[in-house]
mmCIF file of the N, C-alpha and C atoms, coordinates in Angstrom:
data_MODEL
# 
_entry.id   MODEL 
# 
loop_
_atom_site.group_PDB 
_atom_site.id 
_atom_site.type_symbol 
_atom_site.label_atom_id 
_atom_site.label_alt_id 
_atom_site.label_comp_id 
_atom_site.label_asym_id 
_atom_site.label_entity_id 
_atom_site.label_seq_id 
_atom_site.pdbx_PDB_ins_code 
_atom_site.Cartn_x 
_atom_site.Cartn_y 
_atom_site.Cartn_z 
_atom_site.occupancy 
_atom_site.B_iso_or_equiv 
_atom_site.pdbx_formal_charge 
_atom_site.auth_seq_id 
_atom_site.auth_comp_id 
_atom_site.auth_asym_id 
_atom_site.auth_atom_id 
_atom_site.pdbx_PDB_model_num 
ATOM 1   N N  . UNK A 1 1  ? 192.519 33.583 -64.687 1.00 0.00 ? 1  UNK A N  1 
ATOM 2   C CA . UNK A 1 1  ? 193.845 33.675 -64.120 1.00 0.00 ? 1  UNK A CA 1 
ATOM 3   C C  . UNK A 1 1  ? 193.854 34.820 -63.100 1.00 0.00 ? 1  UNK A C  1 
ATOM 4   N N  . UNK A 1 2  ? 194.128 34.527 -62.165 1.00 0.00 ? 2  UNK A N  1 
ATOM 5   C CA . UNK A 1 2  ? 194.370 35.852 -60.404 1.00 0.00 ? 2  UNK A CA 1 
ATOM 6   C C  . UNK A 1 2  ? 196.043 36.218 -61.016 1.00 0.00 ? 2  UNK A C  1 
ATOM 7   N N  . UNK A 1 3  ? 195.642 37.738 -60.868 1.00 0.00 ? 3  UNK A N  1 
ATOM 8   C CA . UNK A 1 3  ? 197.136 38.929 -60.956 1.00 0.00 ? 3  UNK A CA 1 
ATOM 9   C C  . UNK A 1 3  ? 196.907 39.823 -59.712 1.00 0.00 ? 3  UNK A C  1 
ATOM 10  N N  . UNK A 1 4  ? 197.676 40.315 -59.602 1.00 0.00 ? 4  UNK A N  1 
ATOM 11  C CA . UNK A 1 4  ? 198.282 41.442 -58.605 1.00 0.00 ? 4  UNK A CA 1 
ATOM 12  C C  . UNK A 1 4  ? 198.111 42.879 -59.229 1.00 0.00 ? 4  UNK A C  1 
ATOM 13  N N  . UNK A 1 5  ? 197.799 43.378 -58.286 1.00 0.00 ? 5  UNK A N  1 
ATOM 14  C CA . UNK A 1 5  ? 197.826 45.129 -58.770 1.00 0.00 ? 5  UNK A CA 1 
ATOM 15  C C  . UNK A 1 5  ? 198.493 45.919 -57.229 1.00 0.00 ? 5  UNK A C  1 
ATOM 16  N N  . UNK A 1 6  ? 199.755 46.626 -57.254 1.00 0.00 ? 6  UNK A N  1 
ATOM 17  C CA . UNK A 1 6  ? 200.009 47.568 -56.292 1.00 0.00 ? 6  UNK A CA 1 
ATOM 18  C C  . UNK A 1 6  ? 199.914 48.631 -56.217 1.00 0.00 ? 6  UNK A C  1 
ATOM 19  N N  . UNK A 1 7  ? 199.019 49.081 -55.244 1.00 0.00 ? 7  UNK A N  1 
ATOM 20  C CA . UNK A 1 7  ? 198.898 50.488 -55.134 1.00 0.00 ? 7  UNK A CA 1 
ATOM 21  C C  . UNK A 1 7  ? 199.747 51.284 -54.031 1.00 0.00 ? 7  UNK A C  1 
ATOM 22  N N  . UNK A 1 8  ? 200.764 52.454 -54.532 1.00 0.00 ? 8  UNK A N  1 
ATOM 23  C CA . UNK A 1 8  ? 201.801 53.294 -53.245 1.00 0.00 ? 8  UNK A CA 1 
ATOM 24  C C  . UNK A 1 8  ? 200.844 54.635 -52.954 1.00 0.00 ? 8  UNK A C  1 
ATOM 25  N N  . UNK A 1 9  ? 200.768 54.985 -51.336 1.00 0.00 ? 9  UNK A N  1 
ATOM 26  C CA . UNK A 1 9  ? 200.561 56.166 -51.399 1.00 0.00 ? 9  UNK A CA 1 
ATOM 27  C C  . UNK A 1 9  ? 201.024 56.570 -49.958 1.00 0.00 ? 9  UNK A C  1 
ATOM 28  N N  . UNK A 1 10 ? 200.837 57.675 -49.774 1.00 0.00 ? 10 UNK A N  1 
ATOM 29  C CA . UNK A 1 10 ? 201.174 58.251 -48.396 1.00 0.00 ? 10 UNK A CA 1 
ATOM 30  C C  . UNK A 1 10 ? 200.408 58.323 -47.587 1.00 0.00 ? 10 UNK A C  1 
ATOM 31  N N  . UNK A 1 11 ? 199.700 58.804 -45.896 1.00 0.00 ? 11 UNK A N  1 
ATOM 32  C CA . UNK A 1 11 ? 198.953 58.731 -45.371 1.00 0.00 ? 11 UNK A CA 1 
ATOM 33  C C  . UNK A 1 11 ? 198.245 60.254 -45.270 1.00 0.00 ? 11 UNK A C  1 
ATOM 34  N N  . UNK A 1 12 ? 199.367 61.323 -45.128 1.00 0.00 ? 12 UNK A N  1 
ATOM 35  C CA . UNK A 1 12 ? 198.322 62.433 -45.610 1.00 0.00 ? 12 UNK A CA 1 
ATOM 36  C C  . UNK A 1 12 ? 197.483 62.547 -47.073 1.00 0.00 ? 12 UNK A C  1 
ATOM 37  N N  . UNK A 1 13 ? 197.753 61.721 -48.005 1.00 0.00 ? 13 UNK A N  1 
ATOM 38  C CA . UNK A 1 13 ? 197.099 61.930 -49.204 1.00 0.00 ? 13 UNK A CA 1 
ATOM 39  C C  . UNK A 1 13 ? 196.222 60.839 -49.564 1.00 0.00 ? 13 UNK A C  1 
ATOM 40  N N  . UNK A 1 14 ? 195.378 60.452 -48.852 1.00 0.00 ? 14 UNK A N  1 
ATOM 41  C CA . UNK A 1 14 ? 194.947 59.439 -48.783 1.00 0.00 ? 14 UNK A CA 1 
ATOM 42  C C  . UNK A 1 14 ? 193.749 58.771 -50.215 1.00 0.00 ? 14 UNK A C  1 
ATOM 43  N N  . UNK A 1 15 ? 192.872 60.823 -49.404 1.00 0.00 ? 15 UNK A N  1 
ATOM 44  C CA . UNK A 1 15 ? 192.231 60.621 -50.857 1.00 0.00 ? 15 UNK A CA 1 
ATOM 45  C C  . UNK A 1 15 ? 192.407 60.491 -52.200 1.00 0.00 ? 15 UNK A C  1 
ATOM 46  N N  . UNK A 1 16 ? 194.028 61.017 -52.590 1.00 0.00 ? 16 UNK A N  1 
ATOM 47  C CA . UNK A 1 16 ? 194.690 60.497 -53.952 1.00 0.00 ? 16 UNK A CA 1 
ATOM 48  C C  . UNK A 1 16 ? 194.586 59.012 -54.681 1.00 0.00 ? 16 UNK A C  1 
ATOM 49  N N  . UNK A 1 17 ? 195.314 58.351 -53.227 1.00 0.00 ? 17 UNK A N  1 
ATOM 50  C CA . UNK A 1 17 ? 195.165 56.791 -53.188 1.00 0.00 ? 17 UNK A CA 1 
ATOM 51  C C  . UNK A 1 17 ? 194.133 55.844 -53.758 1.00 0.00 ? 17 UNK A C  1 
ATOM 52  N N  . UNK A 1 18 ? 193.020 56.708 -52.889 1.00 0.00 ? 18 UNK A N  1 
ATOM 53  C CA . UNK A 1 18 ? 191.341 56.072 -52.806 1.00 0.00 ? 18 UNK A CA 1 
ATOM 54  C C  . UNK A 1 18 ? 191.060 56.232 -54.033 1.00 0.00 ? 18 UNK A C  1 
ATOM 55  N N  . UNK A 1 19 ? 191.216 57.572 -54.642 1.00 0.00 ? 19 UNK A N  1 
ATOM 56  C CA . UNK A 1 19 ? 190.926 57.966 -56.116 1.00 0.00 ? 19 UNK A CA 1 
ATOM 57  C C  . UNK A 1 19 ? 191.420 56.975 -57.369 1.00 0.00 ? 19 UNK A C  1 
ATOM 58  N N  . UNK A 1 20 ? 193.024 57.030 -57.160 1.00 0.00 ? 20 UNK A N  1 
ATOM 59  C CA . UNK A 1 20 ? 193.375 55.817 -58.051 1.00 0.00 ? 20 UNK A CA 1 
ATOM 60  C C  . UNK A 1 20 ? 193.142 54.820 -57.681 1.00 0.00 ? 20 UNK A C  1 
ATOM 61  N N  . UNK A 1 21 ? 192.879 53.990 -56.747 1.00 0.00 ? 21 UNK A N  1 
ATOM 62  C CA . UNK A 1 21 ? 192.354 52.780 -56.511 1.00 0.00 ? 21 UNK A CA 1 
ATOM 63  C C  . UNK A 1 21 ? 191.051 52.364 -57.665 1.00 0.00 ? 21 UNK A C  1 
ATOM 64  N N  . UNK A 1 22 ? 190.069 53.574 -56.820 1.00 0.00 ? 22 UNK A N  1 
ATOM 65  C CA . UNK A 1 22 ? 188.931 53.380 -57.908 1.00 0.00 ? 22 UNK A CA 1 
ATOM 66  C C  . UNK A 1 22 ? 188.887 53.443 -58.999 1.00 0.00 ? 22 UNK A C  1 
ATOM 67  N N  . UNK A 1 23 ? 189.748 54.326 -59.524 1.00 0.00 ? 23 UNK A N  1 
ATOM 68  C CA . UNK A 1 23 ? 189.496 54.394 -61.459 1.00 0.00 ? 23 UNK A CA 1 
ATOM 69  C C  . UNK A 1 23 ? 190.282 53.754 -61.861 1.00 0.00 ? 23 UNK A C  1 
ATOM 70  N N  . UNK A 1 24 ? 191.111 52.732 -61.161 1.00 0.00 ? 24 UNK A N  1 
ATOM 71  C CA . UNK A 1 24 ? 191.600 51.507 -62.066 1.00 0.00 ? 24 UNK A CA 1 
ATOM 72  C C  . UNK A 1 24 ? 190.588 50.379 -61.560 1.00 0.00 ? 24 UNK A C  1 
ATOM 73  N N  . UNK A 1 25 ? 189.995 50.436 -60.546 1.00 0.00 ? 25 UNK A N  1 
ATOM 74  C CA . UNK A 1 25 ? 188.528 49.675 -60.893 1.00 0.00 ? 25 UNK A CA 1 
ATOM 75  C C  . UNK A 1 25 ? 187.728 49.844 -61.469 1.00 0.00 ? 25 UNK A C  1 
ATOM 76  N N  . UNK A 1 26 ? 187.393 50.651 -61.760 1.00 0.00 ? 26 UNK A N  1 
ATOM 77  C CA . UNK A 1 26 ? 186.184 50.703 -62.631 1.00 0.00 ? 26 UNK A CA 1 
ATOM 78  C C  . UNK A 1 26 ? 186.700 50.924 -64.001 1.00 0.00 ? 26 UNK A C  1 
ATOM 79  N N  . UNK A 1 27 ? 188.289 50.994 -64.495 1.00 0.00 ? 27 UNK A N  1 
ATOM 80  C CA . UNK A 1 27 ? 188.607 51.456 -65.748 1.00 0.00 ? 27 UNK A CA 1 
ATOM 81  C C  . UNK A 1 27 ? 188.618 49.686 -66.313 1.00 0.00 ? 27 UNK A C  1 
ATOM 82  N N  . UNK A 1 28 ? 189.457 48.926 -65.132 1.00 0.00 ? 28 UNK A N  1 
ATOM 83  C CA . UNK A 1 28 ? 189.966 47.569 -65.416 1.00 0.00 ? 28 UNK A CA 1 
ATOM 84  C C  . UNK A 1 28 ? 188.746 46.358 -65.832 1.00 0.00 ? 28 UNK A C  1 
ATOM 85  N N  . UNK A 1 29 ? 187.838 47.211 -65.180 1.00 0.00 ? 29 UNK A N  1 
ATOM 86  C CA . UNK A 1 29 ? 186.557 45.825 -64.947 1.00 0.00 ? 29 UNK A CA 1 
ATOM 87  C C  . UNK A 1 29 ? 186.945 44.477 -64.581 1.00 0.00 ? 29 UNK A C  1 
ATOM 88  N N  . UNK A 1 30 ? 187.961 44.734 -63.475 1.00 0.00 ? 30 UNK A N  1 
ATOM 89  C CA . UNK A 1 30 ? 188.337 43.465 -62.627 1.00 0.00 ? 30 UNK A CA 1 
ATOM 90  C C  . UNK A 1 30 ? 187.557 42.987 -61.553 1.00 0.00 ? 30 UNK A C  1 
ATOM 91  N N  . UNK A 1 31 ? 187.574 41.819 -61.868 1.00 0.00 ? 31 UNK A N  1 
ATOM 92  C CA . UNK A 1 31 ? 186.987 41.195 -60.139 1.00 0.00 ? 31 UNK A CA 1 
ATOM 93  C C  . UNK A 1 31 ? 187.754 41.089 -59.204 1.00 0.00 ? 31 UNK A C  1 
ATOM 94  N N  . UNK A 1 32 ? 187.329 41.514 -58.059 1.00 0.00 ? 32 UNK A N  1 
ATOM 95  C CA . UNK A 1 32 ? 188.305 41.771 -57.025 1.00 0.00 ? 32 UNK A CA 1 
ATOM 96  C C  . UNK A 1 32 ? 188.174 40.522 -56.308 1.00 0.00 ? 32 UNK A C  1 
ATOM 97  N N  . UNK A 1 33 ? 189.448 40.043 -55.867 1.00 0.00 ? 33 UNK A N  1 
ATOM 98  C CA . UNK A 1 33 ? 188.860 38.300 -55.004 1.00 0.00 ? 33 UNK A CA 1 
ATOM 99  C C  . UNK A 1 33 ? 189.753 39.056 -53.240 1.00 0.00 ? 33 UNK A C  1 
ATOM 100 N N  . UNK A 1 34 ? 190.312 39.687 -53.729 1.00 0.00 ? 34 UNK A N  1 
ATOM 101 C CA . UNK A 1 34 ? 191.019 40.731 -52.268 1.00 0.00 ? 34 UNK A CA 1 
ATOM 102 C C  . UNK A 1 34 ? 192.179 41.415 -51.919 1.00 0.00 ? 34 UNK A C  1 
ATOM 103 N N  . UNK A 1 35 ? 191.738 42.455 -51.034 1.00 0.00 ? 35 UNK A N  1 
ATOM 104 C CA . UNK A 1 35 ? 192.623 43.516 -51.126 1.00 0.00 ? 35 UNK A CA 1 
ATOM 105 C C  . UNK A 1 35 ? 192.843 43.954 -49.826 1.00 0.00 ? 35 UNK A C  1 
ATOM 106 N N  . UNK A 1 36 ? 194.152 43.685 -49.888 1.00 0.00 ? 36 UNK A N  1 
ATOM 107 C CA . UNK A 1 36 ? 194.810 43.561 -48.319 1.00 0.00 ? 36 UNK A CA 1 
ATOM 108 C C  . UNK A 1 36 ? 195.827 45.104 -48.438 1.00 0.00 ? 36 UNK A C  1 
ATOM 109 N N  . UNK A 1 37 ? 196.516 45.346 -47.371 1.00 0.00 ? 37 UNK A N  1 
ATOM 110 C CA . UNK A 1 37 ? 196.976 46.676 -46.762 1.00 0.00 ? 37 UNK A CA 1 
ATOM 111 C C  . UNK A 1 37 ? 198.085 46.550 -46.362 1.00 0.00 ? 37 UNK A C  1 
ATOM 112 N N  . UNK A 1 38 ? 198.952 47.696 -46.245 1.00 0.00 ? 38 UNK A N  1 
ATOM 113 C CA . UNK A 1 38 ? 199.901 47.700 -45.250 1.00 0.00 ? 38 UNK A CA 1 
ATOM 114 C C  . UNK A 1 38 ? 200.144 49.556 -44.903 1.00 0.00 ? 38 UNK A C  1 
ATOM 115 N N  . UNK A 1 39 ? 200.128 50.164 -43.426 1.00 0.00 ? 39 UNK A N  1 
ATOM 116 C CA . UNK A 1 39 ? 200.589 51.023 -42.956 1.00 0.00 ? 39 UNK A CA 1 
ATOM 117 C C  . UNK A 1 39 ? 202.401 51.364 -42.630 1.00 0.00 ? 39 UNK A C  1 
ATOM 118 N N  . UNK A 1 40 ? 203.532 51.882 -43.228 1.00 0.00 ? 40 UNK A N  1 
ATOM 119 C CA . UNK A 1 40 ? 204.319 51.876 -42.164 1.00 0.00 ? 40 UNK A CA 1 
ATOM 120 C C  . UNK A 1 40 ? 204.847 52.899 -41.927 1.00 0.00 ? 40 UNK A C  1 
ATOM 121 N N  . UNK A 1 41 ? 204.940 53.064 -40.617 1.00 0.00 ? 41 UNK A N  1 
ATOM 122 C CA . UNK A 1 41 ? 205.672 54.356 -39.766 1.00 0.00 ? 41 UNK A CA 1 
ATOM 123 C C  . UNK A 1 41 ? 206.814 54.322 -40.412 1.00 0.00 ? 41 UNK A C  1 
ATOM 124 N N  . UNK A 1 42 ? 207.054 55.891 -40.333 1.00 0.00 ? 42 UNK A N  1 
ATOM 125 C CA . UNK A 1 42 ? 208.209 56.341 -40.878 1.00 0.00 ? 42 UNK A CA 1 
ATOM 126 C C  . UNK A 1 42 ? 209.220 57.084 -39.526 1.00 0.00 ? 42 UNK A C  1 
ATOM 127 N N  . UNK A 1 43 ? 210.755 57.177 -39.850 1.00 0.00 ? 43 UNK A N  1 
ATOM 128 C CA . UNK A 1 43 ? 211.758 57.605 -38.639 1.00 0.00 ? 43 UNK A CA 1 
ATOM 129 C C  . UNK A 1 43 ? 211.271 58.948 -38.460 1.00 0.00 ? 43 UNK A C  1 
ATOM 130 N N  . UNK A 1 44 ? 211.363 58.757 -37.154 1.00 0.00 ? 44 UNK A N  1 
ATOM 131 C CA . UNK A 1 44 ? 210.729 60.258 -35.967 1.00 0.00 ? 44 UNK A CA 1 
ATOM 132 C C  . UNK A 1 44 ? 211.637 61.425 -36.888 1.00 0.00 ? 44 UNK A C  1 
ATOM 133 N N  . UNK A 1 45 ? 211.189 62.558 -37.004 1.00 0.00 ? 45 UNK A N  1 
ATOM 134 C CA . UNK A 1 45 ? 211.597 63.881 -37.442 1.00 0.00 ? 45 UNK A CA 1 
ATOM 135 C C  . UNK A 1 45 ? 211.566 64.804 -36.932 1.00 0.00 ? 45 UNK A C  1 
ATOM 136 N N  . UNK A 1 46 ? 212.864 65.117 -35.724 1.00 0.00 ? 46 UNK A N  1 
ATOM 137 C CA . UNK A 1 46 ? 212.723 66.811 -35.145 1.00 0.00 ? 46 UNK A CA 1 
ATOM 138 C C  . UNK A 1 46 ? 212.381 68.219 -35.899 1.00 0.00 ? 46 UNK A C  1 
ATOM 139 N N  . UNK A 1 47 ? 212.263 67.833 -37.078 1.00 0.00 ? 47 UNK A N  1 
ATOM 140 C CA . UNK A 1 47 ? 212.122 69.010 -37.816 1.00 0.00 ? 47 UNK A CA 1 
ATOM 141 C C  . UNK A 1 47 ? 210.823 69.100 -38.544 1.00 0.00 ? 47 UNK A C  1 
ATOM 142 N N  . UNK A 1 48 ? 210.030 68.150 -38.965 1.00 0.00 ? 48 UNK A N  1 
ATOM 143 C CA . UNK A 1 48 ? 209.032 68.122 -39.015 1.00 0.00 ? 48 UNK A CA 1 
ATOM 144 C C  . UNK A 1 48 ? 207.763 67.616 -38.711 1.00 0.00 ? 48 UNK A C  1 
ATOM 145 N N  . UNK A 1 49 ? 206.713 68.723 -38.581 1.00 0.00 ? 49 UNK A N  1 
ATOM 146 C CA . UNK A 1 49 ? 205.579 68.334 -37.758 1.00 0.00 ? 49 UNK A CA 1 
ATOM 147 C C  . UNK A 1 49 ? 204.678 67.358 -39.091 1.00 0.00 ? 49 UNK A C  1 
ATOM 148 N N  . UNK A 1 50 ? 204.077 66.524 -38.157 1.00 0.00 ? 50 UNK A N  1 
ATOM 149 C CA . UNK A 1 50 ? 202.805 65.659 -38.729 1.00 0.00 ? 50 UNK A CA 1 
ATOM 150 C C  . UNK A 1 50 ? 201.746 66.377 -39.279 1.00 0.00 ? 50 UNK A C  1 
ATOM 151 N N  . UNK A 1 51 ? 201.534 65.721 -40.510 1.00 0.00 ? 51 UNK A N  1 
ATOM 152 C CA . UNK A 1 51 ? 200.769 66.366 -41.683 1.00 0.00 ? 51 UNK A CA 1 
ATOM 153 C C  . UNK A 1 51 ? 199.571 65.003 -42.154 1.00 0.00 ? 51 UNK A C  1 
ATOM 154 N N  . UNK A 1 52 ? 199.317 64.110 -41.164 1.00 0.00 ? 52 UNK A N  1 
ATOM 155 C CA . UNK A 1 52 ? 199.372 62.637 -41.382 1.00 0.00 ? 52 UNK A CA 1 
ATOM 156 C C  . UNK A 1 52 ? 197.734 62.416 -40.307 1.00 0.00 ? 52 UNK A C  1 
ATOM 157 N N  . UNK A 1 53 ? 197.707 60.995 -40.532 1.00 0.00 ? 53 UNK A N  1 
ATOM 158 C CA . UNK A 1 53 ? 196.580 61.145 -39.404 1.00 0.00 ? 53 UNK A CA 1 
ATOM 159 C C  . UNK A 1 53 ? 196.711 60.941 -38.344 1.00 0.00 ? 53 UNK A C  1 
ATOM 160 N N  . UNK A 1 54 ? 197.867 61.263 -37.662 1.00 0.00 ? 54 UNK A N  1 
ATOM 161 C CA . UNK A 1 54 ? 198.484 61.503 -36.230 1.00 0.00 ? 54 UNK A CA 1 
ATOM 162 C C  . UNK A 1 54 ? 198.970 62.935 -35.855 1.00 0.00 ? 54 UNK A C  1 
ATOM 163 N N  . UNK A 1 55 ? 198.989 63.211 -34.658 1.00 0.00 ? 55 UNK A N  1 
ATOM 164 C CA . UNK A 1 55 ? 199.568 64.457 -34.418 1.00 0.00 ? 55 UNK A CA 1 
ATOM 165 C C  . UNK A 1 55 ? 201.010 64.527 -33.829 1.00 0.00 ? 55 UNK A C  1 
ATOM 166 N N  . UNK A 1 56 ? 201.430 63.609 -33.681 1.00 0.00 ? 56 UNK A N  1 
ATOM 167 C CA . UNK A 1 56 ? 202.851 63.522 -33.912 1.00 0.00 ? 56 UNK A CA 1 
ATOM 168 C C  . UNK A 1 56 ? 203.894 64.188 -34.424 1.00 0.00 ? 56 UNK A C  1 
ATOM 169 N N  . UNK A 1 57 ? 204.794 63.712 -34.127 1.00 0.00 ? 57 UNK A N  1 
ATOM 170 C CA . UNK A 1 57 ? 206.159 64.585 -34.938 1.00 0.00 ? 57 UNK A CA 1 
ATOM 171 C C  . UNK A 1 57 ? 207.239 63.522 -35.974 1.00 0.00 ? 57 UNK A C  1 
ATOM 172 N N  . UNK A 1 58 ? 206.118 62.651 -36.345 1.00 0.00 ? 58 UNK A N  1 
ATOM 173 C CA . UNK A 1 58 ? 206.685 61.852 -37.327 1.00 0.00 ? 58 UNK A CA 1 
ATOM 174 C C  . UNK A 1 58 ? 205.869 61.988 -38.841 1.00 0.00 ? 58 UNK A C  1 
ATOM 175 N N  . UNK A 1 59 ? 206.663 61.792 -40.139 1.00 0.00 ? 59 UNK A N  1 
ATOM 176 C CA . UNK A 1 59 ? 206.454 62.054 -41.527 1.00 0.00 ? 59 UNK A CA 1 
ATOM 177 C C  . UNK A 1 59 ? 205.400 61.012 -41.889 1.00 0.00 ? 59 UNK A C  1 
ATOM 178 N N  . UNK A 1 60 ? 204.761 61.692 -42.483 1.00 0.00 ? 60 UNK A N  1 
ATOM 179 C CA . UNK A 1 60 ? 203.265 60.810 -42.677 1.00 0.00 ? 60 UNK A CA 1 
ATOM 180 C C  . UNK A 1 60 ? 203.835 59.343 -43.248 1.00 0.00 ? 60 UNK A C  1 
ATOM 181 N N  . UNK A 1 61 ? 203.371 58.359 -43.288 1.00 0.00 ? 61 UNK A N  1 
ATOM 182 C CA . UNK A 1 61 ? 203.353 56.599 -43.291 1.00 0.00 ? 61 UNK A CA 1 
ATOM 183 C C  . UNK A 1 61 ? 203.042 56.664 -44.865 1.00 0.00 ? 61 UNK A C  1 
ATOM 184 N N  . UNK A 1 62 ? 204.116 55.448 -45.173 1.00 0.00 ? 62 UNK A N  1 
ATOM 185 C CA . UNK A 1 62 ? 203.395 55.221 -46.302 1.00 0.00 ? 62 UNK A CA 1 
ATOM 186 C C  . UNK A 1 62 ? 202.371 53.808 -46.529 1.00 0.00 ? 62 UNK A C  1 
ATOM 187 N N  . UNK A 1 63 ? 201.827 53.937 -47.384 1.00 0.00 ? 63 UNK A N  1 
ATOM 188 C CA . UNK A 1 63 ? 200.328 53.444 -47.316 1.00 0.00 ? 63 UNK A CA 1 
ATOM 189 C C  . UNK A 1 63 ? 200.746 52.161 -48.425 1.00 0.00 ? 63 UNK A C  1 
ATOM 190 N N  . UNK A 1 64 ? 200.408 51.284 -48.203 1.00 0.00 ? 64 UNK A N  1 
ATOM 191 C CA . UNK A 1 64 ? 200.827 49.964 -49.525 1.00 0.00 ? 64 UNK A CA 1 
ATOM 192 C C  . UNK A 1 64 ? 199.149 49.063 -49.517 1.00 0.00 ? 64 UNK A C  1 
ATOM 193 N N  . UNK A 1 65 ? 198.756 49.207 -50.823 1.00 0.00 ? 65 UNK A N  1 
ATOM 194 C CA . UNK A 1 65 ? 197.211 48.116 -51.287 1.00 0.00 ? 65 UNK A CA 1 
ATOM 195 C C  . UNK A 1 65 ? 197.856 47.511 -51.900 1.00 0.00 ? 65 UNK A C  1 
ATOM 196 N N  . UNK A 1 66 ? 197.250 46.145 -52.014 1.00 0.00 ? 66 UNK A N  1 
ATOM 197 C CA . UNK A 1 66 ? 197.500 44.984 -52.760 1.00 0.00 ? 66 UNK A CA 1 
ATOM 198 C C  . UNK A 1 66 ? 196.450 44.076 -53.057 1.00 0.00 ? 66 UNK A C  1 
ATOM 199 N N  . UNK A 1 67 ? 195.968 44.710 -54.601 1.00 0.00 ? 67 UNK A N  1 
ATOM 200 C CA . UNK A 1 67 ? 194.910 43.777 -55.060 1.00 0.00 ? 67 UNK A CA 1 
ATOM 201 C C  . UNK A 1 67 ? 194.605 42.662 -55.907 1.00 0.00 ? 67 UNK A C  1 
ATOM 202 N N  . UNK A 1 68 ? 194.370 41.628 -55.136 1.00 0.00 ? 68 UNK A N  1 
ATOM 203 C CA . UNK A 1 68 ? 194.342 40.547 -55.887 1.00 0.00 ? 68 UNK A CA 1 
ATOM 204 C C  . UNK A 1 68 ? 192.739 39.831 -56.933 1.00 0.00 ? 68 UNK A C  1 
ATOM 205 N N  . UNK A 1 69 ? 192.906 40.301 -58.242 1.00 0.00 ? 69 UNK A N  1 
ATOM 206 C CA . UNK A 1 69 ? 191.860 40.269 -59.274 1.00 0.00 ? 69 UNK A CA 1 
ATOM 207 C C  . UNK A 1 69 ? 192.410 39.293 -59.920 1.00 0.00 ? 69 UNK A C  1 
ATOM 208 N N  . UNK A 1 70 ? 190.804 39.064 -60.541 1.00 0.00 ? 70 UNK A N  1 
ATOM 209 C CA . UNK A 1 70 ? 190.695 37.634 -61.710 1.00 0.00 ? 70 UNK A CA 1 
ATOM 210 C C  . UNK A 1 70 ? 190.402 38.685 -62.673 1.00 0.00 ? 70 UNK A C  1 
ATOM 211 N N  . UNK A 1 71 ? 191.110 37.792 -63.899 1.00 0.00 ? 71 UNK A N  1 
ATOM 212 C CA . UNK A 1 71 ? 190.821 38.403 -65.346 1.00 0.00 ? 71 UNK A CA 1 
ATOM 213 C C  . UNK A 1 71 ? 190.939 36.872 -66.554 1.00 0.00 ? 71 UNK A C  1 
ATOM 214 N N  . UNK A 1 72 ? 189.987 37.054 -68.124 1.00 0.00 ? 72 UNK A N  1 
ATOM 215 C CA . UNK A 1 72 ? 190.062 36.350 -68.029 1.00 0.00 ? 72 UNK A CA 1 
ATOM 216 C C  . UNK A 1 72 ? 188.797 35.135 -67.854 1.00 0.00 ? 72 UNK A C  1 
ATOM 217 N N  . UNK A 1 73 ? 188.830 33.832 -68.312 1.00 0.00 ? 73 UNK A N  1 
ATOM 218 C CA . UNK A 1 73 ? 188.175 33.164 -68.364 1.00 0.00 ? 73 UNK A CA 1 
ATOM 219 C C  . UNK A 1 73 ? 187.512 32.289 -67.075 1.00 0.00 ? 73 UNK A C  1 
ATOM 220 N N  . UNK A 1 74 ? 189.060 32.330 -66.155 1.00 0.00 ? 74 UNK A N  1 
ATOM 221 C CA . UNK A 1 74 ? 189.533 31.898 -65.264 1.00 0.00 ? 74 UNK A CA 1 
ATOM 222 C C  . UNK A 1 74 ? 189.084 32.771 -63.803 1.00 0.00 ? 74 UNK A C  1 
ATOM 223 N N  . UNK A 1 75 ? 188.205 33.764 -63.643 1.00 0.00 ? 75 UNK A N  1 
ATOM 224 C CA . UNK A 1 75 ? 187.741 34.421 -62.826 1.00 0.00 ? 75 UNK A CA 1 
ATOM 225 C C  . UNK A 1 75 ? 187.164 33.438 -61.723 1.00 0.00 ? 75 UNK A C  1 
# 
C-alpha cells in the first residue's frame, strides 16, 4: 500500500529538514517510490534582512517535501 509522509521546514534551516528527512528514513525502512518539493517565497520585509539562500530583503521560504513510500506487502 503507497502513503504520504510531509515534511515542513524553512530555507535557512535547511540542514534541520535534511536531518529529519533522513532519520525517518532510515528509522521507517520505507521504500521511497518519490519525493517531490515545493519552495515558497514569503511577503517582502522592510525590516528584515535575509537569513535564507538569497540576499534579499525577504524572510526565508518555506520549504514543503512530500514523500511518497510503499509499506507493507504491497510495495
Amino acid at each position: 500500500m503507497q502513503q504520504i509522509k510531509i515534511f515542513k521546514g524553512i530555507e535557512n534551516d535547511l540542514s534541520a529538514l535534511e536531518n529529519e528527512v533522513n532519520a525517518w528514513l532510515r528509522d521507517s525502512n520505507a521504500t521511497v517510490a518519490k519525493i517531490i518539493g515545493n519552495i515558497a517565497p514569503q511577503t517582502l520585509s522592510r525590516n528584515v534582512k535575509s537569513e535564507g539562500l538569497s540576499t534579499g530583503e525577504y524572510c526565508p521560504s518555506d520549504v514543503l517535501l512530500i514523500v511518497l513510500y510503499g509499506v507493507g506487502v504491497d510495495n
